[in-house]
N, C-alpha and C positions, 0 to 999 in steps of 0.2 A: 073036487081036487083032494087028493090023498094029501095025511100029514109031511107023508116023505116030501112031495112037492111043493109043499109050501114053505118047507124048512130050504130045499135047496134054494126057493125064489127067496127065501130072505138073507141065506147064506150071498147069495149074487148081489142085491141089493147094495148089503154090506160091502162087498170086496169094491163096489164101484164109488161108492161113499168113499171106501179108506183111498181107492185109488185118486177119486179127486179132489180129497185132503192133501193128499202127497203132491200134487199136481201143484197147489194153489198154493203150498206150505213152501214149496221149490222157489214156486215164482213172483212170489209176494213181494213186494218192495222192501227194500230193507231198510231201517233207519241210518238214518244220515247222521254222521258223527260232527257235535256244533262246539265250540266256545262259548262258554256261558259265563253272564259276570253279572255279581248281583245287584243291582240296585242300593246306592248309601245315600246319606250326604257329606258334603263337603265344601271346599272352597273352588268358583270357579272362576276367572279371571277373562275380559274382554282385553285381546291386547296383538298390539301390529310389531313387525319386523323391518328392519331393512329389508332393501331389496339387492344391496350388492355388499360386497363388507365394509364397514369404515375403518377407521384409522387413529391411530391416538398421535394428537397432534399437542404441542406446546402450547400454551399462554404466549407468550412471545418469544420469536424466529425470526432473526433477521440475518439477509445472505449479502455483507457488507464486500462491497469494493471501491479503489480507491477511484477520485472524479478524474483522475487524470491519468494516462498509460507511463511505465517507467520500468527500470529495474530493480526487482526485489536486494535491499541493502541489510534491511534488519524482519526477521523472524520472530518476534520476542514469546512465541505459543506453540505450543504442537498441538498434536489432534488429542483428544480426551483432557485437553486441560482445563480446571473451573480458574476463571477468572473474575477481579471485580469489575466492578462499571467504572469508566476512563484509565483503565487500564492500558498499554499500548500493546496493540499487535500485531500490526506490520509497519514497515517504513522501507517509503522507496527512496531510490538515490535523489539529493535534493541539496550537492553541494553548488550550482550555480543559483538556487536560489537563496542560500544561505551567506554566497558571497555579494548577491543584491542588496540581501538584509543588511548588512554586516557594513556594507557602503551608505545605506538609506539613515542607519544609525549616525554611521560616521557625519554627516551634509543636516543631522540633527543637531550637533554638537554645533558643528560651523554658525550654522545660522541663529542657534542660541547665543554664543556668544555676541556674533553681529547685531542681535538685537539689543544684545547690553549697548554695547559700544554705543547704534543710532538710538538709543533711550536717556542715554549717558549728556549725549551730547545737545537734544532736545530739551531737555531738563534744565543745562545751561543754557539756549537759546533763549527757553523762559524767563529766567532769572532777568540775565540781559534786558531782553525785554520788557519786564518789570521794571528796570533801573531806568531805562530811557523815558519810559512814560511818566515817572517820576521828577524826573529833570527836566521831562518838556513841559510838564503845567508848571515846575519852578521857572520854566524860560530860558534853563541853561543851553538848551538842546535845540533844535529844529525842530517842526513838526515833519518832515521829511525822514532828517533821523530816527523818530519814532517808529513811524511809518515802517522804514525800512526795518529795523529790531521785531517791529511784530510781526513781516512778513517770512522773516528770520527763523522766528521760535515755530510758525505756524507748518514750515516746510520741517524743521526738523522733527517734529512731533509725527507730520504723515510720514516720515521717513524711519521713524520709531513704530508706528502702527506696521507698517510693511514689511518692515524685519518680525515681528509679531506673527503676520501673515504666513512668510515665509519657513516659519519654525512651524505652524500648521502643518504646510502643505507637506514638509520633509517629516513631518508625525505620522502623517496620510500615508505617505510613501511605505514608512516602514509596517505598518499595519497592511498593507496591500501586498506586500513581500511575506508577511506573516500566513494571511488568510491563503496565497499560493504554497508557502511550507505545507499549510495543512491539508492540503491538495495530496500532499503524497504520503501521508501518513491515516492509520485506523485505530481508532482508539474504541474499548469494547463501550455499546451505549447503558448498558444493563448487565450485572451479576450475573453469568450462566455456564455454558460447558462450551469447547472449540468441538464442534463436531465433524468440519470437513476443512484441510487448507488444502487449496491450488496453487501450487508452485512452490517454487524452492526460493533462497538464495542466489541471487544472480541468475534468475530467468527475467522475463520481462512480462511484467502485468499489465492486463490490458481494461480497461473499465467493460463493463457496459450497456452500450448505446441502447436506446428502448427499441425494440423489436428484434432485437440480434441475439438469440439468445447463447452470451458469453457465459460460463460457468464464472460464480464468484469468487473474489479469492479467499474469503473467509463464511464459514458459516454457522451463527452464536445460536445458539439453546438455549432458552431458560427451561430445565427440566425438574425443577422445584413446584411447576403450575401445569399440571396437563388435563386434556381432556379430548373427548373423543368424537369425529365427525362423522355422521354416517348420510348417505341420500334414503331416502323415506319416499314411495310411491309417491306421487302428486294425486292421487286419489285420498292416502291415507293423512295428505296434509292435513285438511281443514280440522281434524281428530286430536290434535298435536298441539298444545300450548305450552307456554314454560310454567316449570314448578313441577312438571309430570311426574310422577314414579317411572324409573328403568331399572333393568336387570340389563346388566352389561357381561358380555364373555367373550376370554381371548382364545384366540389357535394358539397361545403360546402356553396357554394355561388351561389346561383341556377338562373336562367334565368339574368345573365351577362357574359360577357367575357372582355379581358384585352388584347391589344396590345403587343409585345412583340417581342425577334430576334431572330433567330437560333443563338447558340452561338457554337454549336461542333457537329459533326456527327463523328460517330464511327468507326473508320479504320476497322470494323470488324463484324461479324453477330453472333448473340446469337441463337444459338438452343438449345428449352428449350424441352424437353423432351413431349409430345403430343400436341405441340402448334406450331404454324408457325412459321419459322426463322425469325427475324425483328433483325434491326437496330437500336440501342439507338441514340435517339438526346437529347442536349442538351438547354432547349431555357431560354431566361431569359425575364424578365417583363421590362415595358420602367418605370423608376422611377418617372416620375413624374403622370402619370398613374396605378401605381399597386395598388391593395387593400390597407387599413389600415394595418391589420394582417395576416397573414399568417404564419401555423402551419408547422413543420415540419413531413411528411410522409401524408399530406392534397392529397388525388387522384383527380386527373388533367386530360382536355384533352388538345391536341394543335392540331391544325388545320393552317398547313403551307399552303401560300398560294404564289401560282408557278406561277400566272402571272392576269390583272385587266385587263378590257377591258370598257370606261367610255361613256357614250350614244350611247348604239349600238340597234338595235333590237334584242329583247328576247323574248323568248317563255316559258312557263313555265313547265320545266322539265316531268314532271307525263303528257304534252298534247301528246309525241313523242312517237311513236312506231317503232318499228322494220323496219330499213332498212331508217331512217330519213322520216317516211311518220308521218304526221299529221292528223285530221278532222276537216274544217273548217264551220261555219255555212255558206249554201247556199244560196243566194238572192229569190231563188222556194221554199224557207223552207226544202231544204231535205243537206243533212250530205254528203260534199265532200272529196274525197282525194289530198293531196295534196305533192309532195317530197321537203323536204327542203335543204338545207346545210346548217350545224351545226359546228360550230366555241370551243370557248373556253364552258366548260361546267361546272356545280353544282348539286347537289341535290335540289336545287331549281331551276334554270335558265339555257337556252341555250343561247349563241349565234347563232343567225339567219344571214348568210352572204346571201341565196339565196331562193327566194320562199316563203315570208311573208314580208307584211309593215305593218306599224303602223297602227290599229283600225283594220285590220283581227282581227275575232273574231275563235277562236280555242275549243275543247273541250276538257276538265281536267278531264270527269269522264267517263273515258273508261270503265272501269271496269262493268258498268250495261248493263242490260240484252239488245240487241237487237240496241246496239252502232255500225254502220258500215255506208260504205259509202253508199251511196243512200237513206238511212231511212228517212222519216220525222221526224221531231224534233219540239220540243218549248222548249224553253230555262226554268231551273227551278233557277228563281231568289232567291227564298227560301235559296236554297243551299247553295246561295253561301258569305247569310250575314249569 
């Protein structure tokens, strides 16, 4: 074979090389653009939520109405007023029983005096009778006459007892006229704020009865003392004691929260009718920490948290898949697998006990198309400012 033909068989060669460079150079897989975040440490916290929102409720609430139905006579509060404890704040009309009293007083009097009178005259029956008995061992007297004299003194003495009695029973009376005055009046039981009144002046108030549900006519706050109820899975119960650490946050006070402590968990589970069974807890705010104001029936979350773990390796939650496997960026540039052991955990943070140190660089965005182990990769810095 001539030189000429062996240059054009290598010239051909060539061109079929460059051609199936080009070929494979077109069709190659491309790298996939990942999320990368590097491996530190830090702090990571094991810690449960509600599951519907709570509520910032008072220390004490009480929705006062009178025991007996009437017409609104006195108003003596409006709504947003602070009041003291026995302070009055409403009264219904209550001149028929004022003129009961006013009578029961009067038939006190009477019968105090009556008492004087048969005590007056018992007194002397006595003497009397003392004199007689005196005279009859002298012999001046009868024994009949004695007799009679001390039966004398004896009748008027019970007759002195009885008027006695009687000034009771007219005491009775007007204390029982009293205890129905206060039937129609509300006096506040505790220092707090009027948050709701029902009714006016000359409407008519009606108590009430148990099962009926009447709106009350007064409703007292103490908003000096609050704190905040939330329901807590019934799974996440048994996790929950008092003394806990919380972070508490309001919708009315948006991107902050408020240290605070479990104060009560519920010896018992609410099942609410098409909603999960949960556990009410109680948590309260650390006072030198809580907001300025805070409203009463303000919706709340609390976020109890069940144990802190302080400069450990952590991963960042959303890099972790199923079965504790990771993808870490590979030193070839391609996406490897990798199993971790996974410690205390968050919706942001893992703890990492095994299978990652600090500066592993990990991937956070699984979720796009063509993320798996072996792929090529270049990091999309973009993303991640």
């Amino acid at each position: 074979m001539s030189s000429t033909s062996i240059r054009r068989l290598l010239l051909g060669l060539l061109a079929v090389c460059l051609l199936g460079a080009g070929i494979w150079w077109t069709k190659r897989p491309k790298p996939v653009s990942v999320v990368l975040t590097e491996i530190s440490q830090g702090r990571v916290e094991s810690s449960i939520a509600n599951t519907r929102a709570g509520t910032v409720e008072a220390c004490m609430r009480t929705k006062l109405s009178a025991t007996m139905g009437g017409r609104i006579e006195v108003l003596a509060v409006k709504e947003g007023d602070k009041v003291k404890k026995g302070q009055l704040l409403m009264k219904l009309w209550n001149d028929d029983q004022q003129a009961q009293s006013t009578l029961a007083m009067a038939q006190v009097e009477t019968a105090r005096k009556r008492t004087t009178e048969a005590c007056t005259v018992a007194a002397n029956a006595e003497r009397e009778s003392e004199r007689q008995a005196a005279l009859f061992k002298q012999g001046f007297v009868s024994s009949s006459r004695d007799e009679q004299a001390r039966a004398d003194a004896q009748a008027r003495r019970a007759g002195c007892d009885a008027a006695k009695a009687d000034v009771l029973q007219t005491q009775a009376r007007v204390n029982a006229t009293r205890v129905e005055q206060n039937r129609t009046v509300l006096y506040a039981p505790f220092a707090g704020t009027v948050a709701k009144i029902v009714g006016e002046v000359g409407e008519y108030s009606t108590p009430s009865p148990p099962g009926v549900p009447t709106p009350p006519a007064i409703d007292l706050i103490d908003d000096t003392c609050l704190y905040v109820r939330a329901p807590m899975d019934e799974v996440d119960a048994p996790k929950i004691s008092a003394g806990q650490t919380v972070r508490i946050s309001f919708d009315a006070l948006p991107k902050q929260s408020f240290p605070g402590k479990v104060k009560r968990v519920a010896p018992y589970v609410s099942a609410v009718e098409k909603q999960a069974r949960t556990v009410d807890i109680e948590a309260t705010l650390d006072a030198d920490k809580s907001p300025p104001r805070l409203l009463v029936g303000y919706s709340a979350d609390v976020e109890v948290v069940l144990a802190v773990r302080e400069n450990v390796v952590r991963v960042p939650t959303s890099a972790l898949q199923e079965g504790g496997r990771v993808l870490i960026a590979g030193a070839d540039g391609t996406l490897q697998e990798r199993t971790v052991k996974t410690g205390l955990a968050n919706w942001e943070f893992t703890e990492v006990l095994e299978g990652l140190a600090a500066g592993d660089k990990v991937v956070t965005s699984l979720e796009r198309e063509g993320v798996k182990a072996g792929a090529a990769f270049i990091a999309d810095d973009k993303a991640k400012k």
